[in-house]
N, C-alpha and C positions, 0 to 999 in steps of 0.2 A: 504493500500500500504506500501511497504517496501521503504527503500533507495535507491530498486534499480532505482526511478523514477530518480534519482539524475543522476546517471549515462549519459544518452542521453544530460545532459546539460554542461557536464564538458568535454567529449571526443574530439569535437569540438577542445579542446589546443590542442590534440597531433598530430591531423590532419593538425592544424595550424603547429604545430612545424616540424612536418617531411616534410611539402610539400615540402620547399627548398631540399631537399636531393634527394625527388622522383624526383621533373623536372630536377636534374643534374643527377643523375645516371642511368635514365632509359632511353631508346629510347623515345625520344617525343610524337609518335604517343599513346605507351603504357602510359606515364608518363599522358598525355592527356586526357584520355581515364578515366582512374584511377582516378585522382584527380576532373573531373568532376563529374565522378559519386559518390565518395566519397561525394562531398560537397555536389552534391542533397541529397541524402541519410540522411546524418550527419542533412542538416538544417530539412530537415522532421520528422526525429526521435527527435529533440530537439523540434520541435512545438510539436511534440504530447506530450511529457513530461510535457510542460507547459501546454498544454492541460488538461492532467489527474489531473495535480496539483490543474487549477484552477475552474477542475469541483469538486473538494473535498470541496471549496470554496462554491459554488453553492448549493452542498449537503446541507449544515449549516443552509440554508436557510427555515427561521422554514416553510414558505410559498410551498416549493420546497421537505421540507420533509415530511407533510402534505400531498401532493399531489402523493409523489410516498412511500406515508408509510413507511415511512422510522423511526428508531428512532435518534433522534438527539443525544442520549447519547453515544448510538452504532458508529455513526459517531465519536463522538469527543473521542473517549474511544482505538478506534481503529486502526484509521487513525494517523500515530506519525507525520504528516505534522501540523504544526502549522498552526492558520489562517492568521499571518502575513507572511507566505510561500507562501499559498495558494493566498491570495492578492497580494502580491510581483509576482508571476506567470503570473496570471490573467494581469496586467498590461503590464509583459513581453512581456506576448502573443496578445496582443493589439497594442502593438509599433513593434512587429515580422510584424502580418498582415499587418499592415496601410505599413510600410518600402515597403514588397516585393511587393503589391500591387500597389504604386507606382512607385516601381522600374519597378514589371512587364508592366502596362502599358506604362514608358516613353521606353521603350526598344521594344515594339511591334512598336509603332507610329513608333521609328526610324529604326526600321527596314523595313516598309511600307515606307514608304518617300524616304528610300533609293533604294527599288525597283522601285518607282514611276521614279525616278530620272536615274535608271539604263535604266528603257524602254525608257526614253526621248534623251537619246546618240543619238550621232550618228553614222550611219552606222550597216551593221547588224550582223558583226563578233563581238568576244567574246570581244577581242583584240580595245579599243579605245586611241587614240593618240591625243593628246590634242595639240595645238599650242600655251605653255604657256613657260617662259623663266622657273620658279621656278621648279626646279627636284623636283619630289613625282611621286610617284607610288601606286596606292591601291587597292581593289578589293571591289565591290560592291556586296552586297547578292542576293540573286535570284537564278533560274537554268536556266542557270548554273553560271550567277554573270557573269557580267561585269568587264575586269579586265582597270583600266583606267593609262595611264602612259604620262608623258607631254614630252613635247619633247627636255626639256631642263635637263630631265633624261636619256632621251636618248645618247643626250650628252656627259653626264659627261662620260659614258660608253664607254667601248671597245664592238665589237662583240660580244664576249667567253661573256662577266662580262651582256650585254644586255640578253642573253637567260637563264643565272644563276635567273636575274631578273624577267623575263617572268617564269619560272619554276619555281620559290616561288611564284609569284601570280596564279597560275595555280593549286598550290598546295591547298592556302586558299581557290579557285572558287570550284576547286573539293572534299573536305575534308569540306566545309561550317562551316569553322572555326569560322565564326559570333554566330552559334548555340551553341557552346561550353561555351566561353566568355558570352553569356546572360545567360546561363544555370547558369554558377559560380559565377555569380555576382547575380545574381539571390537569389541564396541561400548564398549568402555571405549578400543580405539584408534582409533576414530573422533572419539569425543568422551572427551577426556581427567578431564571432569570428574566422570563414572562409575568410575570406579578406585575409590573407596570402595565402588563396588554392588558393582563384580566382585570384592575382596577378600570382601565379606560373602557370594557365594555361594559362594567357594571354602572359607568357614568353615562356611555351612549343608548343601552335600554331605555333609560330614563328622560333624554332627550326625546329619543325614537319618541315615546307616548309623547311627553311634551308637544311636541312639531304636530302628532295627530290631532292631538286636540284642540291643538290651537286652530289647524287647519279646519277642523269639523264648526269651532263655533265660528271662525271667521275674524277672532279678532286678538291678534299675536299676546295687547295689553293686557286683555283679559285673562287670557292665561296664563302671562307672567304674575299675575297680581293674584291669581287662584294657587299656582303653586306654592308664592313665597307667604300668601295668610295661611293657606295649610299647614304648612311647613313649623311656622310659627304657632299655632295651633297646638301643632301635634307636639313641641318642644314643651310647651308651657304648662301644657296638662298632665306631661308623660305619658302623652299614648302615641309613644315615638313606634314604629316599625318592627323592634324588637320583642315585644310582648304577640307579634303576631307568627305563626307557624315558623318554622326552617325554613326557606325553599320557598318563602314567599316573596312580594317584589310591589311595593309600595308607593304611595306618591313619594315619602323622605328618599327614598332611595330601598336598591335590592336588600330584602330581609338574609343574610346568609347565615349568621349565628346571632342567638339570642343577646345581642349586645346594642347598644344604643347607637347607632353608624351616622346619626346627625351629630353627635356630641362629637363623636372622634374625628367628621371630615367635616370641621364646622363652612367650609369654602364652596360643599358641592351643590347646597340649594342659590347660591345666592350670582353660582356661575350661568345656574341653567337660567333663572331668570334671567341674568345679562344675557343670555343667547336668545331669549326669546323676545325681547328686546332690538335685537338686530335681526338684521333682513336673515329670512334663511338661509341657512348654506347652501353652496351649490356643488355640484361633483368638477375635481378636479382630475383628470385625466391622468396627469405625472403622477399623482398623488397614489392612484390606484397602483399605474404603473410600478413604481417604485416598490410598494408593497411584493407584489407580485413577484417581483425580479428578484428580494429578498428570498423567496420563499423556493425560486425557481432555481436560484443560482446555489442554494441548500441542498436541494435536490439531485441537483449536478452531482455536488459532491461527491455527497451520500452514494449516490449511483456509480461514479469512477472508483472508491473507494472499494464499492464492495467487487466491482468485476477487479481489481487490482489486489483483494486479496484471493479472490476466483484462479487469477494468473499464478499468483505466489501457492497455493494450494498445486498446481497442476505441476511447477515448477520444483517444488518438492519429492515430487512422487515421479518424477524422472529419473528414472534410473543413472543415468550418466551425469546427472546432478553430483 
C-alpha cells in the first residue's frame, strides 16, 4: 500500500472544518442532506482505512503468513506502513467499532421507547396537547410521529406564532429528522472527528423546519418572532426539550439526551432567528461541489489503497518473491 491509505483518515478535518459554512450558506434541507451523507460516507471510508492498515498488521503474523503463503519478507519489504502504524490502527479500529456500536445500539433502544411512548398518547390525531403549565413542544419518531405540544406553549403564543409552531413540528414528523441526527452522530462515533458535521446537522434540521414554516405562513418575521418567544418560553418555565422522549426533535433544538441543549448552546436559537431574518439561502454550486470532491477524493483512496494491498497480497504469494 501506498500513502494513499492515509488519506481516508485525515479528510474527516476538512469536512469538520467546512460544515459551519455549508449549514449557513446552503438551504437546510440541501445543507442537511449533504452533511449527512458526507459524515456516513467520510466515517466509513476512515474504518476501512484503519481497516487495511490493521490487516497489514495481521499479514506479519508468521502464523497468518504461513497459512495464506505469504512471505513475510515480501510483507515487511513492501508494505512502507510501519508495524507500530499498523498497531496504532488496529487499536483505532477497535475503539471506532466498540464507540458506534454502542452509540448504535443506545440510539435504536431510544428511538423504540420513543415510538412505544408515541402509541401510548393520547387521542388519535397527529396533533397531542398536553395539560402541562411548562411551554415545550417536540415531535416524536414514528409515521408519521407524534407531534406533542403543552399547553402552556400554547400560551405563550399568538394564533399567527401557534401555527408557525405546528408547521416546524410538522416539518421534523414529515422530513423524520430523528433519522438524520442518529445517522451523524452515528458516524461522528465512529470517527470522532465528525462531531462538528453532526453538530451542524443537528442545527440544519432545525433550520430545515424553520424555512418550512416560515414559507407555509408566508411571513419570514413571523416566524423569526415564533421561534425566538418559544424559545424563551420554553427557557423560562423549564419545559426546555429535555424533559421530552430521547430521539425527539423540538422547536429549542434536537432532543438527543435528556439534558437541557438550550442552556448548553445558548447561541443556537438566536442564530436561527438571525437567519430567518435574512433572505433565504440559496444553493451554491462550489459549495456542493467541494463537499462532494471531499468525499470522492476519500474514496479514491480508500479504493487504491485496498487494490494496493490486493497487489502486495499477490506479491507475497509469488513464489520467486
Amino acid at each position: 500500500m501506498d500513502l494513499a491509505v492515509y488519506l481516508p483518515l485525515l479528510l474527516p478535518l476538512c469536512a469538520a472544518a467546512g460544515a459551519g459554512p455549508l449549514a449557513v450558506r446552503l438551504p437546510p434541507i440541501v445543507a442537511t442532506w449533504l452533511l449527512t451523507s458526507a459524515a456516513v460516507a467520510l466515517a466509513a471510508l476512515s474504518t476501512a482505512a484503519l481497516g487495511l492498515l490493521a490487516f497489514t498488521a495481521v499479514l506479519r503474523i508468521p502464523l497468518v503468513a504461513s497459512l495464506g503463503h505469504l512471505s513475510a519478507a515480501v510483507i515487511r519489504r513492501e508494505d512502507p506502513a510501519s508495524l507500530t502504524a499498523a498497531l496504532a490502527a488496529a487499536a483505532l479500529l477497535a475503539a471506532a467499532v466498540l464507540a458506534a456500536t454502542r452509540t448504535g445500539s443506545r440510539r435504536v433502544r431510544a428511538l423504540l421507547s420513543a415510538a412505544r411512548e408515541a402509541r401510548c398518547l393520547p387521542g388519535s390525531g397527529q396533533v397531542v396537547v398536553i395539560p402541562d403549565g411548562a411551554a415545550d413542544a417536540y415531535t416524536m419518531p414514528g409515521r408519521p410521529g407524534r407531534i406533542v405540544v403543552t399547553a402552556g406553549m400554547l400560551d405563550a403564543l399568538d394564533p399567527a406564532e401557534r401555527q408557525v409552531l405546528l408547521a416546524h413540528e410538522h416539518t421534523h414528523a414529515a422530513g423524520h429528522h430523528y433519522l438524520f441526527i442518529a445517522f451523524s452522530h452515528f458516524a461522528a462515533a465512529a470517527n470522532p472527528l465528525l462531531r462538528p458535521v453532526a453538530a451542524a446537522v443537528s442545527y440544519t434540521v432545525e433550520r430545515w423546519a424553520d424555512e418550512t414554516a416560515a414559507g407555509s405562513c408566508g411571513d419570514r418575521q413571523l416566524a423569526a418572532r415564533a421561534v425566538g418567544k418559544a424559545a424563551l418560553a420554553a427557557h423560562r418555565t423549564g419545559g426546555l426539550p429535555g424533559q421530552a422522549p430521547a430521539a425527539s426533535t423540538g422547536i429549542g433544538g434536537p432532543v438527543l439526551h435528556p439534558v437541557r441543549r438550550l442552556g448548553r448552546r445558548p447561541g443556537l436559537v438566536p442564530r436561527r432567528v438571525a437567519a430567518l431574518l435574512a433572505p433565504a439561502p440559496r444553493v451554491h454550486p462550489w459549495l456542493v461541489a467541494a463537499a462532494a470532491a471531499v468525499v470522492l477524493v476519500s474514496a479514491t483512496a480508500a479504493l487504491d489503497a485496498t487494490y494496493e494491498l490486493h497487489a502486495l497480497i499477490e506479491l507475497a504469494q509469488t513464489p520467486a518473491a
